[in-house]
C-alpha positions in Angstrom: 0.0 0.0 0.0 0.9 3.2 -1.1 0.3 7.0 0.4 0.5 10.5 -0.3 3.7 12.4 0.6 2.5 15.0 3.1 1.0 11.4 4.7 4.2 10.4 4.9 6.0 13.3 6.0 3.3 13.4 8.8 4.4 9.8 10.1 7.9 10.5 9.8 7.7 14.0 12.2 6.1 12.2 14.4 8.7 9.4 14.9 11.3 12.6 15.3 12.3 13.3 11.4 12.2 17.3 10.4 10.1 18.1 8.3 9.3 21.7 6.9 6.4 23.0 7.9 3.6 22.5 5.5 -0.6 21.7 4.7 -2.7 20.4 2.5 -5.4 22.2 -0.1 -8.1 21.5 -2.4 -8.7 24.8 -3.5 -6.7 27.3 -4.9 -8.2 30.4 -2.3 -7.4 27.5 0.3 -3.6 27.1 -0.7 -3.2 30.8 -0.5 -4.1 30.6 3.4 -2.2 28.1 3.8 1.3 29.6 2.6 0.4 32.5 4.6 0.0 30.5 7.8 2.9 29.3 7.3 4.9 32.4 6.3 4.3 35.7 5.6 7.2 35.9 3.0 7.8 33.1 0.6 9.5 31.2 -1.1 6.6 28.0 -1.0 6.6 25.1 -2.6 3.3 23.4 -4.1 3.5 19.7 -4.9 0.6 18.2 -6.5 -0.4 15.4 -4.2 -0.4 11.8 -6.6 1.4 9.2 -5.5 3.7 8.7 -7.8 7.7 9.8 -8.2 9.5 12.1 -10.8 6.4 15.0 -10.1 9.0 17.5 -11.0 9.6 16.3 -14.4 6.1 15.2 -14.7 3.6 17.2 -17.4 0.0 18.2 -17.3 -2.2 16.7 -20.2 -4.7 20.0 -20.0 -3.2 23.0 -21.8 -4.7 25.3 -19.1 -2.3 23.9 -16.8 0.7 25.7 -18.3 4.1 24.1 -19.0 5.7 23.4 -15.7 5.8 20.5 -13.6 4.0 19.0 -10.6 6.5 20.4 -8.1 6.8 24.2 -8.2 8.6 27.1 -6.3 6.7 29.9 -5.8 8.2 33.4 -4.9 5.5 35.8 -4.6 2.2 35.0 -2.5 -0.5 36.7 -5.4 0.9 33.7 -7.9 0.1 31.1 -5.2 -3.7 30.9 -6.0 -2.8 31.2 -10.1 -0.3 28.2 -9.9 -2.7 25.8 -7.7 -5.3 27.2 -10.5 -3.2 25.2 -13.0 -2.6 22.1 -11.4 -5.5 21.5 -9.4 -8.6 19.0 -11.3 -5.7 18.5 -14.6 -4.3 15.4 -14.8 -0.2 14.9 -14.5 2.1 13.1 -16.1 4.9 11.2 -14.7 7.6 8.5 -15.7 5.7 6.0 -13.1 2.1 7.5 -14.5 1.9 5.7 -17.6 0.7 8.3 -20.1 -3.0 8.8 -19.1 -1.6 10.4 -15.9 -3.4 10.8 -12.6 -5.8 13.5 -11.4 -4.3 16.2 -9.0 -6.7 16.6 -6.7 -5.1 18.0 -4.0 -2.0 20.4 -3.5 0.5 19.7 -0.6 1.9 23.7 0.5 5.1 23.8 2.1 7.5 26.8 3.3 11.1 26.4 1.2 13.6 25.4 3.3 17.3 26.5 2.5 19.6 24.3 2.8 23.5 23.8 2.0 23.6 20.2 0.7 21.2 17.1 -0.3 21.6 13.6 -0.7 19.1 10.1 -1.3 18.3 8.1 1.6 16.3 5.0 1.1 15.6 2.2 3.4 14.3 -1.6 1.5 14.1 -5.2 2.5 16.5 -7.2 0.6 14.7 -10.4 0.4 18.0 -12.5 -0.8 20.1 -11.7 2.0 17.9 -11.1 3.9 18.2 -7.6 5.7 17.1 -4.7 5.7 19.2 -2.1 4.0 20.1 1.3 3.9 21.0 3.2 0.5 22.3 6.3 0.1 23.5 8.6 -2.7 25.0 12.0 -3.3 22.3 13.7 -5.9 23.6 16.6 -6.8 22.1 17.6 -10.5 21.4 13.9 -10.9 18.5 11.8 -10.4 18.5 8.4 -8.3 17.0 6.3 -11.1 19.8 7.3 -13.5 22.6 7.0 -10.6 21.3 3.2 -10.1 20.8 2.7 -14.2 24.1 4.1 -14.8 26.7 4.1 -11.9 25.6 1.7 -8.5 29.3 3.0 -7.3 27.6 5.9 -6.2 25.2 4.1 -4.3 26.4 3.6 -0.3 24.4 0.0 0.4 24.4 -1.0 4.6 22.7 -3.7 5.7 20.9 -4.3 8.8 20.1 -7.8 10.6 16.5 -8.1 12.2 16.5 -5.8 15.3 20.1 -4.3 15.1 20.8 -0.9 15.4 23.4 1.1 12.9 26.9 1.4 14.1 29.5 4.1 14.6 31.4 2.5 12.1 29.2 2.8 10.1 28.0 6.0 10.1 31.3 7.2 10.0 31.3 5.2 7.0 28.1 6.7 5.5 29.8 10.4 6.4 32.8 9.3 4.5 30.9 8.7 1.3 29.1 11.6 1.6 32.2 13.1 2.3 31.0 14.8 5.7 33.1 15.3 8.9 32.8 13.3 12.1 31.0 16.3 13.6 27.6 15.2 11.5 27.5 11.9 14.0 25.2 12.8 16.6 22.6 14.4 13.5 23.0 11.0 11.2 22.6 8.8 14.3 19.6 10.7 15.5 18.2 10.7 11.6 19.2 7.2 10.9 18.0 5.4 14.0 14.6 7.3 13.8 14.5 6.1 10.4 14.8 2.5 11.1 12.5 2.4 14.0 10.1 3.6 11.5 10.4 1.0 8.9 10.3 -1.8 11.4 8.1 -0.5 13.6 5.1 0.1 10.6 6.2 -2.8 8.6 7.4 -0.7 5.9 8.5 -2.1 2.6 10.3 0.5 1.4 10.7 4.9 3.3 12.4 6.8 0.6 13.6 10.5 0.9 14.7 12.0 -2.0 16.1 14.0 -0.7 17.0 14.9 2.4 18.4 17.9 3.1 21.5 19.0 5.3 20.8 22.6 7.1 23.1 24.9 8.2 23.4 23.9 11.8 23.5 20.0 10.8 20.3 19.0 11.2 19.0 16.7 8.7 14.9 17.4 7.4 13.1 15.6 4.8 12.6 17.7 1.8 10.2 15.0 0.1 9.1 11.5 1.4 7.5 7.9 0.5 6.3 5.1 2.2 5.4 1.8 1.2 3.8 -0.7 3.3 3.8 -4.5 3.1 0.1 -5.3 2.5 0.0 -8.6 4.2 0.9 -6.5 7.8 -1.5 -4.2 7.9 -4.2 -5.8 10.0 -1.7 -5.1 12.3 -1.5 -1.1 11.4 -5.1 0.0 11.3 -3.9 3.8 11.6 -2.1 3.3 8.4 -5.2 1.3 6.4 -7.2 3.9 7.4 -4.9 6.8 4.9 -5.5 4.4 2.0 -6.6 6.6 -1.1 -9.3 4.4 -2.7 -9.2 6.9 -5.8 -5.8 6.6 -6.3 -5.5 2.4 -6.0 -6.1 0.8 -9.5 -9.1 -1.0 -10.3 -7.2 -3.9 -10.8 -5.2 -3.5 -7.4 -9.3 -2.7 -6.0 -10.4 -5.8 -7.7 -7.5 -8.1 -6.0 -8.2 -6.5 -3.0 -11.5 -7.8 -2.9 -11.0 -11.9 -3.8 -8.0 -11.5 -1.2 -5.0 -11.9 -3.6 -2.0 -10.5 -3.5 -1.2 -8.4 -6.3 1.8 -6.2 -7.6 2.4 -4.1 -10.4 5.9 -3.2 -12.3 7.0 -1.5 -15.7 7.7 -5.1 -17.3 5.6 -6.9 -20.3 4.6 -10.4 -18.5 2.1 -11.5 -16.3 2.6 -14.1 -13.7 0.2 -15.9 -11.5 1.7 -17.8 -9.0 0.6 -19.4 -5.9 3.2 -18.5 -3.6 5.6 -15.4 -2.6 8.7 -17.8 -3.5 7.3 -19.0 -6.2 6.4 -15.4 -7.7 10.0 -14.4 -6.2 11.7 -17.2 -8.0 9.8 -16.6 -11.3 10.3 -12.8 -11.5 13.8 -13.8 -11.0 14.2 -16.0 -13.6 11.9 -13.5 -16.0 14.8 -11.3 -15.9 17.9 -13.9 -15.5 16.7 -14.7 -19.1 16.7 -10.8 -20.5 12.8 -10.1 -19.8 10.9 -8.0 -17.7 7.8 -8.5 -15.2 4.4 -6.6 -15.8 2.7 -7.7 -12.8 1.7 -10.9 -10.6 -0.5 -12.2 -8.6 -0.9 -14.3 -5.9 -4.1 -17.3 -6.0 -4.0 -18.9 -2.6 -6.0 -21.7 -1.3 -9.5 -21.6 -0.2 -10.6 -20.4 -3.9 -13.1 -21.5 -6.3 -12.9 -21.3 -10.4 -14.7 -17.9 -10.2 -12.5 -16.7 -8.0 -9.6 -17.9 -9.8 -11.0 -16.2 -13.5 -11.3 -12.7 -11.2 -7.6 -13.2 -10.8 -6.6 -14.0 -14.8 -8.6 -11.1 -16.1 -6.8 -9.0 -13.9 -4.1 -9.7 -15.5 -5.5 -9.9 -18.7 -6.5 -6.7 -18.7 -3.4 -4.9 -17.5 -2.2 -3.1 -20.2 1.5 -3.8 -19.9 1.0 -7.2 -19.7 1.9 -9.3 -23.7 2.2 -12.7 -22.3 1.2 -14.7 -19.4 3.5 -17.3 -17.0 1.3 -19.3 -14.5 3.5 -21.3 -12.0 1.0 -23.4 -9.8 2.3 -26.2 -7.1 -1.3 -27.6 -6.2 -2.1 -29.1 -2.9 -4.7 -27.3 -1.6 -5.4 -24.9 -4.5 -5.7 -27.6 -7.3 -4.9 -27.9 -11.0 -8.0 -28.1 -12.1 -9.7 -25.0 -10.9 -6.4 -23.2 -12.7 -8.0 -24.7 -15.9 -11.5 -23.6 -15.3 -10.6 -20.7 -14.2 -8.7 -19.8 -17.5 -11.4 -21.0 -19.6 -14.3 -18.7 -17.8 -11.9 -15.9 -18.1 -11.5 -16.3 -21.7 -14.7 -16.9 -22.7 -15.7 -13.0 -20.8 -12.2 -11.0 -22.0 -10.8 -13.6 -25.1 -7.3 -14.1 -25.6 -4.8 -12.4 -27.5 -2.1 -13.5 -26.0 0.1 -16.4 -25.2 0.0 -18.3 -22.2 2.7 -20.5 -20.9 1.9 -23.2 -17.6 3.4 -25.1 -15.5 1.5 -26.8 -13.2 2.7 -30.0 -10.5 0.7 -31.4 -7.9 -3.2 -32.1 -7.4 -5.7 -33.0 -10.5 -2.6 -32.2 -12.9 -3.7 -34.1 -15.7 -7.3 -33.4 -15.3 -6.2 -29.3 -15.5 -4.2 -30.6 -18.9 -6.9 -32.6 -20.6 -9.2 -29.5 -19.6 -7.4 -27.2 -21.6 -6.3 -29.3 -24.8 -9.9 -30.2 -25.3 -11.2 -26.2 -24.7 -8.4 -25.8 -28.4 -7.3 -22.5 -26.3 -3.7 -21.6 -27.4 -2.1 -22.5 -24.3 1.8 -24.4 -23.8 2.3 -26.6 -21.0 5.9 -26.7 -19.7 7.4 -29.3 -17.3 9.3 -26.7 -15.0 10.3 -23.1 -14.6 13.3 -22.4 -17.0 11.0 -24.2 -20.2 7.6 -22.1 -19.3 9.8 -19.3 -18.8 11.9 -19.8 -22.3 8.8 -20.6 -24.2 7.1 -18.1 -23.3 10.1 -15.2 -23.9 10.0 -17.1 -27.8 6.1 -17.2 -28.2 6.3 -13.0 -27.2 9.3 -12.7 -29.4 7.1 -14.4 -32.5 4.0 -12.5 -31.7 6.3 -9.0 -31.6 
């Protein structure tokens, strides 16, 4: 689960991150009060409130909307209303957007805060080691993306065992790269400690700040912010369900809500359905071992029927990204069989028009397989991972 930035910025202030001081608006008259409850002399900064990254280089669809991005610096307190004017109820257009954009509905105001240096913090679990671990980057007139496309040597990487705290050596190691005196120690301990209580203490996939900011007298603030939480934790976080932004989840994220599957979305070309985070782990691994890239996948656990299992494969279906399909099923409790049916009843409702690769083991196997050959459906059966996975790389390849 996603949120919004100024959410985010709210939970890390209160677990003893700076932030600048800032509000939120829905109207243009409204963001004009707030930048001048927040100062009587600018500069602000309004950030249109969608949650997705690269705002700043982002465009607006609507031609009202002007030229500029979704992140602007504002100077002079009569263009504050104006600017909100543009953005507000136009649709912006991000990198991580796709190109119909998203609706700003909603304008985060925040005083401009000075400061003398930046540079990336980011905090992830690394599921092979595993750990959870720190990254950090120098920024300056670069973005992150590019840095980790282009050069990970400029990319500081700690990592951090369940329930251990950072060191002195390595913060001093983390001041090093940044090339930072010992007399930042007490500022990044304080920053960095805060940080990870966060992330553990929320069940937080991934906190990124990009970026934060170093301020004259040391002190580090958070110039920007996002959080993302692991979905299967948050019965345990009701005060974070409860800043889900319906508007801004997917209908397909909405719709595998609602059957109870698991269900993740990424800027690749195939679909996978799996039944099992190491199996959908090991697969998108693969996928991209063999020079491919994953669209999406999604997660059928037991205790479903065949319509809930064609819910699940028009999900897919219908993701746009998506140009082939890679189903890796072990059955026991979820069986073959209701794979098969659950194909066909999706079919019949969305069609097909694209290839699908299987490889099924386990319960009511070659019921699933006689299923399928006798529906004439283009489908390829594969006896393990590497073959689905190869066939189905050749079948997009031929298709293309």
């Amino acid at each position: 689960m996603n949120i919004h930035e100024y959410q985010a910025k709210k939970i890390l202030a209160e677990n003893g991150i700076f932030i600048p001081a800032g509000g939120i608006a829905y109207t243009p008259n409204e963001a004009k009060r707030v930048a001048l409850g927040l100062t009587a002399r600018g500069p602000w900064m309004l950030k249109a409130q969608i949650q997705s990254g690269a705002r700043a280089s982002g465009h607006f669809i609507e031609h009202e909307a002007g030229h500029k991005g979704g992140i602007r610096q504002i100077t002079q307190i009569s263009n504050i209303a104006y600017e909100s004017a543009q953005m507000l109820n136009n649709t912006l257009v991000t990198e991580q957007t796709g190109p119909k954009g998203r609706l700003v509905s909603k304008i985060y105001v925040e005083a401009f805060k000075k400061v003398k240096n930046v540079f990336y913090a980011g905090m992830v679990i690394d599921s092979t080691l595993p750990a959870v671990t720190l990254l950090i980057s120098e920024i300056i007139n670069q973005d992150i993306i590019k840095i980790a496309t282009t050069d990970e040597s400029k990319i500081l990487r700690i990592n951090l065992k369940y329930g251990e705290e950072f060191s002195e050596a390595q913060i001093f190691k983390i001041l090093d790269f940044l090339t930072l005196d010992k007399s930042y120690l007490p500022n990044f301990r304080g920053f960095l400690t805060n940080l990870y209580h966060t992330f553990m203490k929320l069940d937080a996939q991934m906190i990124e700040i990009n970026p934060v900011g170093i301020q004259r007298d040391k002190t580090l603030i958070a110039l920007d912010a996002k959080i993302n939480f692991d979905d299967n934790a948050l019965f345990r976080h009701p005060e974070v369900l409860r800043l889900q932004d319906d508007y801004e989840e997917n209908i397909r994220m909405q719709r595998a809500q609602k059957f109870g599957f698991p269900y993740n979305e990424f800027d690749g070309n195939i679909g996978c359905i799996v039944n099992g985070d190491g199996l959908a782990l090991e697969a998108m691994d693969l996928i991209k071992a063999k020079g491919g890239n994953t669209a999406c996948f999604l997660n059928v656990k037991g205790g479903v029927d065949k319509d809930k299992i064609a819910e699940g494969i028009k999900i897919i279906m219908t993701n746009p990204r998506v140009e082939g399909i890679l189903i890796n099923v072990l059955g026991g409790f979820l069986r073959c069989n209701l794979i098969a049916d659950g194909i066909l009843a999706a079919t019949q409702e969305v069609g097909l028009n694209m290839p699908i690769v299987l490889r099924l083991e386990g319960t009511n196997k070659d019921e699933a397989k006689n299923i399928l050959a006798q529906s004439n459906l283009p489908v390829i059966f594969a006896d393990n991972i590497n073959a689905a996975i190869d066939t189905l790389l050749k079948q997009m390849e031929i298709n293309d």
